[in-house]
C-alpha positions as CSV (number, residue, x, y, z in Angstrom):
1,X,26.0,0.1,35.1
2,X,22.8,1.3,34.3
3,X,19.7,-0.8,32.7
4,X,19.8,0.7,29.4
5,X,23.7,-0.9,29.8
6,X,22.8,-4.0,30.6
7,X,20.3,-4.5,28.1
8,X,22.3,-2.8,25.2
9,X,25.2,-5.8,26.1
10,X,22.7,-8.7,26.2
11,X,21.3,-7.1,22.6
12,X,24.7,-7.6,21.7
13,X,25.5,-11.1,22.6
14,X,22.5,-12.1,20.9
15,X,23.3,-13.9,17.8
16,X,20.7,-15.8,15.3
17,X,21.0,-19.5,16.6
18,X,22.2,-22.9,14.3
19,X,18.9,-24.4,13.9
20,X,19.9,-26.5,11.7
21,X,19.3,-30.0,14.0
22,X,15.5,-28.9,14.3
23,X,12.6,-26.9,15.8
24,X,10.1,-26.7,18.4
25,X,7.7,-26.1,16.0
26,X,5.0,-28.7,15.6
27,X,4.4,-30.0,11.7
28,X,6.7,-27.6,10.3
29,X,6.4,-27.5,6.2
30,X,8.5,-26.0,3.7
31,X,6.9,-23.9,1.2
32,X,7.5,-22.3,-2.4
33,X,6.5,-19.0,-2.8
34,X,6.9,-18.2,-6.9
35,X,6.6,-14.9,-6.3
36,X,8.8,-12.9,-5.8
37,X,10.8,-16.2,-5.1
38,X,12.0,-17.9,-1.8
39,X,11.2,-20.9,0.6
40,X,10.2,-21.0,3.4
41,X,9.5,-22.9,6.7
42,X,6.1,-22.3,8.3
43,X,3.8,-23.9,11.1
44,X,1.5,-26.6,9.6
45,X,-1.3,-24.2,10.2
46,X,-0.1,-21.3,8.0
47,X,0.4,-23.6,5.1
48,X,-2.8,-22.6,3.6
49,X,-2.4,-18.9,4.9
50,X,1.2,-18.2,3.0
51,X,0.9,-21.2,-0.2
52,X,-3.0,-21.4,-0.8
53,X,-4.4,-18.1,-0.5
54,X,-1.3,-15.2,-1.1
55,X,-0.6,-13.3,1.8
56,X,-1.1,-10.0,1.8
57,X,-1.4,-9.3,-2.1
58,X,-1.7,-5.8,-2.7
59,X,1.1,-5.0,0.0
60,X,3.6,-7.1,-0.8
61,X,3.1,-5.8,-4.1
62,X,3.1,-2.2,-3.5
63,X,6.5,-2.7,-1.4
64,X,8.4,-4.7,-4.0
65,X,7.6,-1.9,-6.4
66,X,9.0,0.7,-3.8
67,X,11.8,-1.0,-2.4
68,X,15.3,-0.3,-4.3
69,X,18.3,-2.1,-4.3
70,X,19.7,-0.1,-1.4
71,X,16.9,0.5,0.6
72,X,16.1,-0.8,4.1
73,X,13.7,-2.2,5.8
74,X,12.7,-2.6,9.5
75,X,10.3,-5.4,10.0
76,X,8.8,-5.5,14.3
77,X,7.3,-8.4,14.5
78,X,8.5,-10.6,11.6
79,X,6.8,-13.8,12.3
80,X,8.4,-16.1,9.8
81,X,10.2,-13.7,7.9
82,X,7.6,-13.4,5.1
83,X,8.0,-9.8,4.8
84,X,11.6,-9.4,5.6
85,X,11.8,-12.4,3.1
86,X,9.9,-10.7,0.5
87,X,12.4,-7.5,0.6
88,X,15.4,-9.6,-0.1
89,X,14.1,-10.5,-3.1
90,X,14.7,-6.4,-4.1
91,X,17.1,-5.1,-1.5
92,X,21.0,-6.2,-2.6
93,X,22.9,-3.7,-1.3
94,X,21.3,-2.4,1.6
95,X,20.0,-3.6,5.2
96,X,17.0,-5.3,6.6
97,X,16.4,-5.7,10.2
98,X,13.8,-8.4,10.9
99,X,12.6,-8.3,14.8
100,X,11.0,-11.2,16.6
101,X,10.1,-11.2,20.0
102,X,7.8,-14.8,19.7
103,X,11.0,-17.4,20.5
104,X,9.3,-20.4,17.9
105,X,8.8,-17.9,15.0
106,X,12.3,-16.3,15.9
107,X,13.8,-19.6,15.0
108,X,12.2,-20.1,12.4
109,X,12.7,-17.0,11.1
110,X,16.1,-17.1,11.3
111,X,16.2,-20.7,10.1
112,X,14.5,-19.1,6.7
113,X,16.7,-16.5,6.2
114,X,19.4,-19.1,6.4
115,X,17.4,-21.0,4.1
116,X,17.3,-18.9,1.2
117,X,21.0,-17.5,2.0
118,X,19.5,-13.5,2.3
119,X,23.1,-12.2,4.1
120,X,21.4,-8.8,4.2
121,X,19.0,-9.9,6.9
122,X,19.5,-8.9,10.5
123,X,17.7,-10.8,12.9
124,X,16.6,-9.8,17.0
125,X,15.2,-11.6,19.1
126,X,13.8,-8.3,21.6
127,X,10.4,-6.9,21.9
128,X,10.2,-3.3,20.7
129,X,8.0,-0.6,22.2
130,X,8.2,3.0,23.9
131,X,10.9,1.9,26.6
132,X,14.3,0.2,27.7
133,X,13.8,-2.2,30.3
134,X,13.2,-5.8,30.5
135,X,9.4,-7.0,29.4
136,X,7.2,-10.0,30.3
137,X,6.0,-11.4,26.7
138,X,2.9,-14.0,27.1
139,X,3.2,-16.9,25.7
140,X,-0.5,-18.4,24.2
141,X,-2.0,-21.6,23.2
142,X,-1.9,-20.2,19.5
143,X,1.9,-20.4,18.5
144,X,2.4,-17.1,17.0
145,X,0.4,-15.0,19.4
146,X,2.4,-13.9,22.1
147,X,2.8,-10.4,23.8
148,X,3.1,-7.6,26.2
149,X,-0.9,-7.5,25.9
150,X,-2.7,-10.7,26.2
151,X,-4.7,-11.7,23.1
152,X,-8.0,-11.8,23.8
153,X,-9.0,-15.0,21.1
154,X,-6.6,-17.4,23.1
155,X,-5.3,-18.6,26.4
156,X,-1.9,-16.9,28.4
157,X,0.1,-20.4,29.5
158,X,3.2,-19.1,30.1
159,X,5.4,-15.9,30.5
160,X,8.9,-14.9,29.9
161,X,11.3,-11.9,29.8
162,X,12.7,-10.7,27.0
163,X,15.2,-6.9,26.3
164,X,12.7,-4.1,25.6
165,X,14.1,-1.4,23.2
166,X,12.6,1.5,21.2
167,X,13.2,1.6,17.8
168,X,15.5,4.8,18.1
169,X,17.6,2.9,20.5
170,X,18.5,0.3,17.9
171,X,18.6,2.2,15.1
172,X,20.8,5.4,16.4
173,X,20.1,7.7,13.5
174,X,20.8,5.2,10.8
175,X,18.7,5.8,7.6
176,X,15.4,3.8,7.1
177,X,13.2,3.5,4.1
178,X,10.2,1.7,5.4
179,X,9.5,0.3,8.7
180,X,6.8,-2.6,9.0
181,X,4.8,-2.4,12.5
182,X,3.3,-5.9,12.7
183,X,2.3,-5.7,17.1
184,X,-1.1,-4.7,16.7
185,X,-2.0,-3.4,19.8
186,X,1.3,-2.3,20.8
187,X,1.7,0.1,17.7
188,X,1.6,3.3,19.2
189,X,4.2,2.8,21.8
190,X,6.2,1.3,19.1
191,X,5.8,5.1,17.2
192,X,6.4,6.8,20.7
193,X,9.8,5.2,20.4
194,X,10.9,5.9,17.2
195,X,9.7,9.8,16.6
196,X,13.7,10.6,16.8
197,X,14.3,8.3,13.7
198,X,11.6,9.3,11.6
199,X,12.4,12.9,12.1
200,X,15.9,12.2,10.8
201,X,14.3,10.0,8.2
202,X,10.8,12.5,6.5
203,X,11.2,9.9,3.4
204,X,10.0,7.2,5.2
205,X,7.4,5.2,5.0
206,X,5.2,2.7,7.3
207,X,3.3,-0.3,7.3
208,X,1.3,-0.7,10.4
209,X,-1.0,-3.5,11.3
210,X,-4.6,-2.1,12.3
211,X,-6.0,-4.4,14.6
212,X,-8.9,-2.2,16.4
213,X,-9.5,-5.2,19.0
214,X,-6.2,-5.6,20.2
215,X,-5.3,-1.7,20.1
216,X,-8.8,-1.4,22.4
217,X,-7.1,-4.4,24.2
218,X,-3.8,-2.4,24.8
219,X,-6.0,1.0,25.9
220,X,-5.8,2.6,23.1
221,X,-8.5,4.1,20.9
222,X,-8.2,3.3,17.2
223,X,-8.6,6.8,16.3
224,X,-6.2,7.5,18.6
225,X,-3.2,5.7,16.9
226,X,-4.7,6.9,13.7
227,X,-4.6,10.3,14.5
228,X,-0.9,10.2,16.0
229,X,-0.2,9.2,12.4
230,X,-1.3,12.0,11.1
231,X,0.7,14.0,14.1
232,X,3.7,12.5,12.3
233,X,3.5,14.1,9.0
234,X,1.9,10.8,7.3
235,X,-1.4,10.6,5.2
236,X,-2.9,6.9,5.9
237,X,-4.0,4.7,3.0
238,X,-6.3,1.5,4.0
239,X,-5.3,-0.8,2.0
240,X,-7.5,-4.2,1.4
241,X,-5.2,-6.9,0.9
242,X,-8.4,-9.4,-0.2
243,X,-10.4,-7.2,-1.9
244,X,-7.2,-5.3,-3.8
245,X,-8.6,-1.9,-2.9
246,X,-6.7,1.2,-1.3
247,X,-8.8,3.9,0.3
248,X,-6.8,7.5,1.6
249,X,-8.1,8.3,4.6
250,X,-9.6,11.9,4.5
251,X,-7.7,14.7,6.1
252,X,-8.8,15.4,9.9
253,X,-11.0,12.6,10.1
254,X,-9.3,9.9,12.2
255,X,-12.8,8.8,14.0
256,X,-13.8,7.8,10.1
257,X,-12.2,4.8,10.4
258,X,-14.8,2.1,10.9
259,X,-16.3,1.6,7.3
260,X,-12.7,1.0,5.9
261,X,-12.9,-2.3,8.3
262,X,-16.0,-3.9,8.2
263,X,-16.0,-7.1,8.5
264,X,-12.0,-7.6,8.9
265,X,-10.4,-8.4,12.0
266,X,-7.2,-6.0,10.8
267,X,-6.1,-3.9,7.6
268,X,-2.6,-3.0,6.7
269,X,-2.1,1.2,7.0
270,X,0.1,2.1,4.6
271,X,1.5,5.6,5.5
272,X,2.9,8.3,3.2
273,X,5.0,11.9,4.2
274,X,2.2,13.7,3.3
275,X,4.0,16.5,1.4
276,X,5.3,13.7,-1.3
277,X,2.3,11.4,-1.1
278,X,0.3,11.0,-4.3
279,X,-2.8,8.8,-5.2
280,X,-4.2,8.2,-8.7
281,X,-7.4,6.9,-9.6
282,X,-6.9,6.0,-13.4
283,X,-10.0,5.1,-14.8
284,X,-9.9,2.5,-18.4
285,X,-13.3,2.0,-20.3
286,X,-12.5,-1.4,-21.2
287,X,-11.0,-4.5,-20.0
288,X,-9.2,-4.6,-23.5
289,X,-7.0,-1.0,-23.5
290,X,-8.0,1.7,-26.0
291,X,-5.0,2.7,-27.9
292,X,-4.8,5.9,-26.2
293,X,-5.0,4.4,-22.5
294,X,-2.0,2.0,-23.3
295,X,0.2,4.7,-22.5
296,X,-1.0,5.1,-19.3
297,X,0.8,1.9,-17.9
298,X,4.0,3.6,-18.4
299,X,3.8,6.3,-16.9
300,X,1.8,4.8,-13.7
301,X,4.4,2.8,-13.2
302,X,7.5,4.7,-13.7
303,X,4.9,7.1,-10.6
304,X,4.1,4.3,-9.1
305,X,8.2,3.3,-8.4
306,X,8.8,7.0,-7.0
307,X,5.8,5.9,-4.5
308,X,2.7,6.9,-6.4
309,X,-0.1,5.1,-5.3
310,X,-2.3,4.5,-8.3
311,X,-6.1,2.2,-8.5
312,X,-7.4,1.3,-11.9
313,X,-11.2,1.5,-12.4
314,X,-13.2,-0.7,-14.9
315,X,-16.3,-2.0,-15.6
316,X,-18.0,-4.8,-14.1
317,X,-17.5,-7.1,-16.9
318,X,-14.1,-6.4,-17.8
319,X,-11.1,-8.2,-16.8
320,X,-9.1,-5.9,-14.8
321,X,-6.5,-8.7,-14.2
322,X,-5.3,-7.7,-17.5
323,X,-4.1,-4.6,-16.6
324,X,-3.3,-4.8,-12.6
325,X,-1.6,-8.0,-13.6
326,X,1.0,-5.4,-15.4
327,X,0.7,-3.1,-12.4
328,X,1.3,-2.8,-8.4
329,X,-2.1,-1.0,-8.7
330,X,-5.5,-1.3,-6.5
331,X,-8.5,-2.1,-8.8
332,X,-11.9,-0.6,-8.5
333,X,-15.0,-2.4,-10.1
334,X,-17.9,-0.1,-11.2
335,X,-21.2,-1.8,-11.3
336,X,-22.5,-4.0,-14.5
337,X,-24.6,-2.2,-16.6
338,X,-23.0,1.2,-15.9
339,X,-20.9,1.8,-19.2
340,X,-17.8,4.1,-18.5
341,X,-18.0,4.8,-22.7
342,X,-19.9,6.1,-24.8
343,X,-21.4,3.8,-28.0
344,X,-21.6,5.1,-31.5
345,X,-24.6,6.6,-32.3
346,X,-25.7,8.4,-30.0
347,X,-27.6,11.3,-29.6
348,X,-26.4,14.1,-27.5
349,X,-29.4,13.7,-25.1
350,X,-28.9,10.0,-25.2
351,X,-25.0,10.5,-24.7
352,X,-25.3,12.9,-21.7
353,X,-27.7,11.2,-19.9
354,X,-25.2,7.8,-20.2
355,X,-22.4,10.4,-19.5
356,X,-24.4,11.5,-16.5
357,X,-25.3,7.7,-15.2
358,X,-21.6,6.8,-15.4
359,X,-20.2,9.7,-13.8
360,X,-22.1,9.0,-11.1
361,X,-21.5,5.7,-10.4
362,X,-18.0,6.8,-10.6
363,X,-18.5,9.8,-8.1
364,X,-19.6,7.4,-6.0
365,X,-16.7,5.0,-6.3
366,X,-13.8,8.1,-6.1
367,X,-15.3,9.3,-3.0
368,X,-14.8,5.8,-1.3
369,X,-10.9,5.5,-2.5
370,X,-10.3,9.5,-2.3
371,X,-7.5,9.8,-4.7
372,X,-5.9,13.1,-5.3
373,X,-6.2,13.1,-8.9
374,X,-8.3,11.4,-11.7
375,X,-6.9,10.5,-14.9
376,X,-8.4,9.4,-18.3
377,X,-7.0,8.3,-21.0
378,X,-8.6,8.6,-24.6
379,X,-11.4,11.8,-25.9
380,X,-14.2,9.6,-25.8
381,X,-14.3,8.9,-22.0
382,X,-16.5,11.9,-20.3
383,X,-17.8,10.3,-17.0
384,X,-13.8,10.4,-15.4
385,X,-14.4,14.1,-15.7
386,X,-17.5,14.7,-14.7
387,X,-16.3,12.5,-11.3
388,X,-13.7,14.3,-10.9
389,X,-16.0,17.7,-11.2
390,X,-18.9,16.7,-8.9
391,X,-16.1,15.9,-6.2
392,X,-13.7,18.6,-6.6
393,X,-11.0,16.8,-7.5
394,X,-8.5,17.5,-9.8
395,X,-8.7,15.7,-13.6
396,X,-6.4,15.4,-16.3
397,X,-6.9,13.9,-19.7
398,X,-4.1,11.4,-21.6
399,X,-5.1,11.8,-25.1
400,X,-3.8,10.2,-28.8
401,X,-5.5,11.8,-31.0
402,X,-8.9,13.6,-31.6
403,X,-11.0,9.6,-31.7
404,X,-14.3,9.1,-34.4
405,X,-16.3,7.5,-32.2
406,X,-18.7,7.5,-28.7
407,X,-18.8,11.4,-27.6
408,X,-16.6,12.1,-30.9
409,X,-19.0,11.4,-33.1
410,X,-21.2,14.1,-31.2
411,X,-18.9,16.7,-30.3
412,X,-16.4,17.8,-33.1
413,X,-13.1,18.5,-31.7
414,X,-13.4,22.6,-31.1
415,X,-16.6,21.7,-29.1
416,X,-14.8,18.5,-27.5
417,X,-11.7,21.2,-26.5
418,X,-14.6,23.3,-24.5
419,X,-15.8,20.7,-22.7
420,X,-12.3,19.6,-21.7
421,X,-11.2,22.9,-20.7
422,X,-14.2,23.6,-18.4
423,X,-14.0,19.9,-16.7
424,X,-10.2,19.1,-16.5
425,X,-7.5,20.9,-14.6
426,X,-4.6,19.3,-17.3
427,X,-4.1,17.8,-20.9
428,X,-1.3,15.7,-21.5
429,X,-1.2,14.8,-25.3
430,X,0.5,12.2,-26.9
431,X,1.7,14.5,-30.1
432,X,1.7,17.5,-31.8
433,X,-1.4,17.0,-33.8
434,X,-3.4,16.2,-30.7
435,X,-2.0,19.3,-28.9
436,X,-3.3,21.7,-31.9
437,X,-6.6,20.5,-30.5
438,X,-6.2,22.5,-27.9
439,X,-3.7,25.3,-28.6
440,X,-6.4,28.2,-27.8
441,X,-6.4,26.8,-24.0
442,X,-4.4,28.8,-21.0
443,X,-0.8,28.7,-21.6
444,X,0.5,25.4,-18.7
445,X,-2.7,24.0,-19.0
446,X,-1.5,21.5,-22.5
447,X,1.5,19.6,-21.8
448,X,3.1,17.4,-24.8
449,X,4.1,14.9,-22.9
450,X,4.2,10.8,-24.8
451,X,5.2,8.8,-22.1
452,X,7.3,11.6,-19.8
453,X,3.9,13.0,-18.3
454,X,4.0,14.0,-15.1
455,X,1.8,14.6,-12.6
456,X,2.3,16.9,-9.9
């Protein structure tokens, strides 16, 4: 009988434990999480960390508004369960597959999927990576951190063995929607070990832990596990959990990784099949939405559920809760005193120069997040398009109706229809009397859309 055997048989016999008499977790708490709704049992120390502050915001966001029904979802290195818990909340009907190697969270993980009754959670208790064999996993003084690789912020006391498998190995060409990495510096061996899987599976997508520390712990380079991302087919999205912000890595650039971290001990990646993946910087004027940018939400989120990735940009002063409230969306703050529209009464010189100021300050914004596309909604909003011009990046315009005030009540509409057609690549209008507007421009290049609009 060969190892592989051997191991494949003990996989099998494993079976979540009843730990329903207790656990060898010190000061153990149970814990509401509103949103998106379940309980669960943590550590005293991560009271704060799960209940207090929300973990992981933006992500947890973003997946909910991926994840269907049927989907599944492999979680390596679930901890408690948080994420695995999280996905129950939307997946009914198909499979999640929650991995723990660490043998106090395993418990409690399984005791919290028990908790809240989530029959569609699978839980192992094996350490994934590049190989099959049996692995030594170090136990720390931190509960929590234990690995192949010691942690370098706390103390190895103890080691024990645990079944090593690759991902491919457990999986065996089942489908897969999204697979959570979560072993820091382990994260590239964990994708040598399931290249077979995502080849039979180009939809999926990935959340990987980016611990730069720990990966130059393990041996490996962070570049270097970046740019095996891109190997795979993936474009790489920071995404800023505390500051709500999603950045797309630029194309080719894998060494560019530092400013995206600064500061943080680790950053989620979230990683897109680059032929499908789509980023939209939508940028309002106003924390209160203009009638023609209402619209908008619509249509970014019906996108944003086929796995758009979309960041609002507003104004210093505004309250951009009101809107990514409504939305899975990143948010973008340009700096007070930089208005992104136009007041009545302008002159033209006075207009363009605020025009000028704004795009600017906008430029300067887009080139951080590098979306692939900006959008505006509403005529009187000029900056989004001059942006979108000084950075060579495709813009479209969402508009109502030909507006009376700001760069309308400077431009008349014939003059407003040049200036649109020399800075924007698309016009989606909201009705036929809007589209008239513009029914001297290249034939594709007006689209009556309402709320269908897409954007390709």
């Amino acid at each position: 009988m060969t190892l592989r055997d051997k191991l494949t048989i003990r996989l099998l016999l494993l079976s979540p434990p009843d730990f329903a008499m207790g656990s060898n977790n010190d000061s153990e708490s149970l814990i509401e999480i509103p949103q998106p709704g379940f309980r669960m049992l943590v550590s005293g120390r991560f009271c704060e960390c799960y209940q207090e502050n929300q973990y992981q915001p933006l992500s947890i966001k973003l997946l909910l508004a991926q994840l269907k029904e049927e989907s599944s979802f492999v979680d390596v290195e679930a901890h408690y369960g948080y994420y695995s818990l999280s996905a129950a909340t939307r997946i009914k009907r198909g499979k999640i597959l929650a991995i723990e190697a660490g043998g106090g969270d395993f418990e409690l993980l399984c005791r919290n999927t028990n908790l809240n009754n989530f029959k569609q959670i699978e839980s192992l208790n094996v350490r994934i990576s590049d190989g099959i064999e049996e692995s030594e996993l170090n136990i720390t003084q931190a509960p929590s951190f234990g690995g192949r690789i010691s942690h370098p912020s706390t103390q190895t006391i103890e080691q024990t063995t645990l079944p090593l498998f690759t991902l491919d190995a457990l999986l065996r060409g089942k489908r897969v929607d999204f697979i959570r990495i979560n072993t820091a510096g382990n994260a590239l061996n964990v994708l040598k070990g399931c290249r077979e899987t995502l080849t039979k599976n180009p939809h999926c997508r990935l959340i990987v832990e980016f611990n730069p520390k720990r990966l130059q712990a393990a041996g490996c380079e962070p570049h270097v596990l970046l740019a095996s991302l891109a190997d795979l087919g993936f474009e790489i999205y920071f995404c800023d959990d505390s500051r709500h912000q999603l950045a797309r890595l630029p194309a080719g650039r894998p060494a560019a990784w530092e400013p995206y971290v600064s500061g943080k001990d680790s950053i989620n990646l979230w990683c897109a099949p680059a032929e499908t993946s789509l980023f939209v910087s939508m940028i309002s004027s106003m924390s209160k939405l203009l009638d023609a940018e209402s619209p908008l939400l619509p249509l970014a989120e019906k996108r944003i559920e086929q796995g758009a990735f979309f960041e609002i940009i507003q104004p210093e002063d505004g309250n951009s809760a009101a809107i990514v409230g409504r939305l899975p969306a990143a948010e973008r703050i340009i700096p007070k005193g930089c208005p992104l529209i136009n007041g009545p009464g302008l002159s033209r010189t006075q207009l363009m120069q605020e025009t000028g100021r704004a795009g600017f300050a906008l430029a300067a914004e887009l080139m951080i997040s590098n979306p692939h596309v900006v959008l505006t909604g509403g005529s009187m909003l000029l900056s989004g398009a001059l942006a979108a011009f000084l950075l060579d990046k495709p813009h479209c315009w969402y508009i109502e109706k030909h507006e009376t005030g700001g760069a309308s009540s400077v431009f008349d509409a014939a003059e407003q229809a040049a200036i649109f057609d020399a800075f924007s690549n698309h016009i989606f209008c909201q009705s036929e009397q809007a589209a008239a507007i513009y029914k001297g421009f290249p034939p594709g290049k007006v689209s009556i859309a309402c709320l269908s609009a897409r954007i390709d």
